[in-house]
N, C-alpha and C positions, 0 to 999 in steps of 0.2 A: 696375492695368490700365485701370481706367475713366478716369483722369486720362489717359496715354495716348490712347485712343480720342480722349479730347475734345478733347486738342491737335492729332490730327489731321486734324480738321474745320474746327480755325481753322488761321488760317494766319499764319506768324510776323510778316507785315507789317501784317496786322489785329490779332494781339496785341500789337503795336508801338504801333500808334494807339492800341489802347484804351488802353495804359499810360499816354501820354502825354497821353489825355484824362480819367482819371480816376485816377491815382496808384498803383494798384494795381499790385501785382508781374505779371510773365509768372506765376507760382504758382498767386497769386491766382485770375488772369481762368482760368485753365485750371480751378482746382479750380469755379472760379463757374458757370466753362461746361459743367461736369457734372454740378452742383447743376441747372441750366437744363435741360437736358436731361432729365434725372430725374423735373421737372416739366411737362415736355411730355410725357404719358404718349402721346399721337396720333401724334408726331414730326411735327406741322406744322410747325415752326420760329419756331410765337409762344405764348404764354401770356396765358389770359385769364383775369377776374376768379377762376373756378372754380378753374384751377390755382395760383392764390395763396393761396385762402381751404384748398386743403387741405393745408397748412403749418401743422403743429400749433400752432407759437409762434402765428402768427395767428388758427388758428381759435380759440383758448380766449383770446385777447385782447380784451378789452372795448370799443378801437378798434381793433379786426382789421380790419371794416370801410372804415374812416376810413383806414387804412393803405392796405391797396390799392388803394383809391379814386385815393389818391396816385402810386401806381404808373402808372393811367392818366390822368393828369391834368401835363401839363408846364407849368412857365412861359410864358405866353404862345402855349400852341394848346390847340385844341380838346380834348375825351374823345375818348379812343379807346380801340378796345373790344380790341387785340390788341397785344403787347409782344414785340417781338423780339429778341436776346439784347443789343446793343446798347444798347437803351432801358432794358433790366432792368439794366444793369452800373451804365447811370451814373444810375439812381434809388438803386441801393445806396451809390453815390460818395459820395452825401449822408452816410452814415453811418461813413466813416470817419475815424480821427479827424484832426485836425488837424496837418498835418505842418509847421511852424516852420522845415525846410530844404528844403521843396520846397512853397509854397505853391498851392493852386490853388482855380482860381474854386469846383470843384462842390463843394467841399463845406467853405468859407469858412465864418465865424460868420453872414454876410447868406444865404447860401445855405440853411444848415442853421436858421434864423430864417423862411427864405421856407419851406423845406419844412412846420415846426410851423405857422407862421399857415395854410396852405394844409388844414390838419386842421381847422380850427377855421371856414374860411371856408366855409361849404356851399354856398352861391347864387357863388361863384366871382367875386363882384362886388368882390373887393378890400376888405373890411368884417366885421367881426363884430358881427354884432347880437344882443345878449340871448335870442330865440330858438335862433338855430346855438350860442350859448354855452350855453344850460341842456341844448339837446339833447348836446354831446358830452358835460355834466357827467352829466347822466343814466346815457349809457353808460358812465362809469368807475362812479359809485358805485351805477350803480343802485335797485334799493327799498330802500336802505339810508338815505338821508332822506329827506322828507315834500315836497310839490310844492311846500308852502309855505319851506320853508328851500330848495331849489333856487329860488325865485325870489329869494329873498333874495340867496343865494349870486351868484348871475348879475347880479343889481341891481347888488350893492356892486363887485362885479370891475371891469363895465363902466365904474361911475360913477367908481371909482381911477383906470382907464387911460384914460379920452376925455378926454383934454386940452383937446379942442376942444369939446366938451359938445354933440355929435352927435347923441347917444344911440349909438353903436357907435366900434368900434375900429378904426382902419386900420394898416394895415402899419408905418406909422412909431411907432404908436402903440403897439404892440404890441411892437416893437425895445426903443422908452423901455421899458416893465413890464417885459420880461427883460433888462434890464443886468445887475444882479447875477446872475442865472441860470448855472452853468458850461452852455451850450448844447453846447460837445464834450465834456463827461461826457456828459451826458444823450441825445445824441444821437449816441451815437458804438460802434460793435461793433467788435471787438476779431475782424479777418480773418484767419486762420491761413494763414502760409505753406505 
């Protein structure tokens, strides 16, 4: 019944677009658009950091953070501080996997590459510098090694992938270091019809 309701509220020529703009089944965007909903506990019609962070997968995630950070954060505009169902579909775009007969730009190998460097770039300047790198490694391993092996760690990463011997890593650089990487395993959820 609640899939129901939810289709309700969109309407078949806007589930049409979104389909066509992010790959997603009619299913999908209606199961998605319930899921959204569910999380607008207010029923304002946007979601903000708050109702992301209380998404259990996210809150016990160590860049739970850094995740929905990303959710407000788009290529080429500003933060913004409120997400409307539209905006939420095709940040999830990213993560589905790679469809080989219906390809599309959101969530391409450069796509799903720009979303991970965007975790890692905090000052939003297009660069990773050994500070925003030791700080996200921090939040994966936490006190689990010593300040001094995380500068370590962060030295040697940066020093492998600055091709340009910058001291930080930029987008293209960052492409080169995950070649061999499966970027759609890794990046990729498995959306149930």
């Amino acid at each position: 019944m609640g899939n129901m309701q939810a289709s309700l509220m969109l309407q078949k020529e806007e589930i049409n677009e979104i389909s066509e703009e992010t790959g997603f089944t009619k299913n999908q965007i209606v199961r998605l658009y319930s899921r959204f909903l569910s999380l607008d506990k207010q029923g304002r019609g946007y979601l903000d950091r708050e109702d992301l962070l209380r998404i259990p997968e996210l809150a016990i995630n160590p860049l739970g953070d850094r995740i929905v950070d990303a959710f407000f954060t788009g290529e080429n505009s500003e933060a913004q501080t409120k997400l409307n169902f539209r905006q939420f579909i095709n940040v999830l775009a990213h993560f589905r996997p790679i469809n080989k007969r219906r390809p599309s730009d959101i969530n391409s190998r450069e796509s799903k590459l720009r979303f991970a460097f965007s975790m890692y770039d905090l000052t939003k300047n297009g660069y990773v510098g050994k500070e925003e790198f030791k700080f996200i490694l921090n939040m994966m391993v936490g006190s689990n090694i010593t300040a001094e092996q995380l500068d370590h760690i962060a030295e040697r990463t940066i020093a492998e992938a600055d091709a340009d011997k910058d001291g930080r890593i930029s987008f293209e650089e960052f492409c080169k270091a995950m070649e061999r990487t499966d970027i759609d395993q890794k990046m990729s959820i498995r959306f149930l019809n």
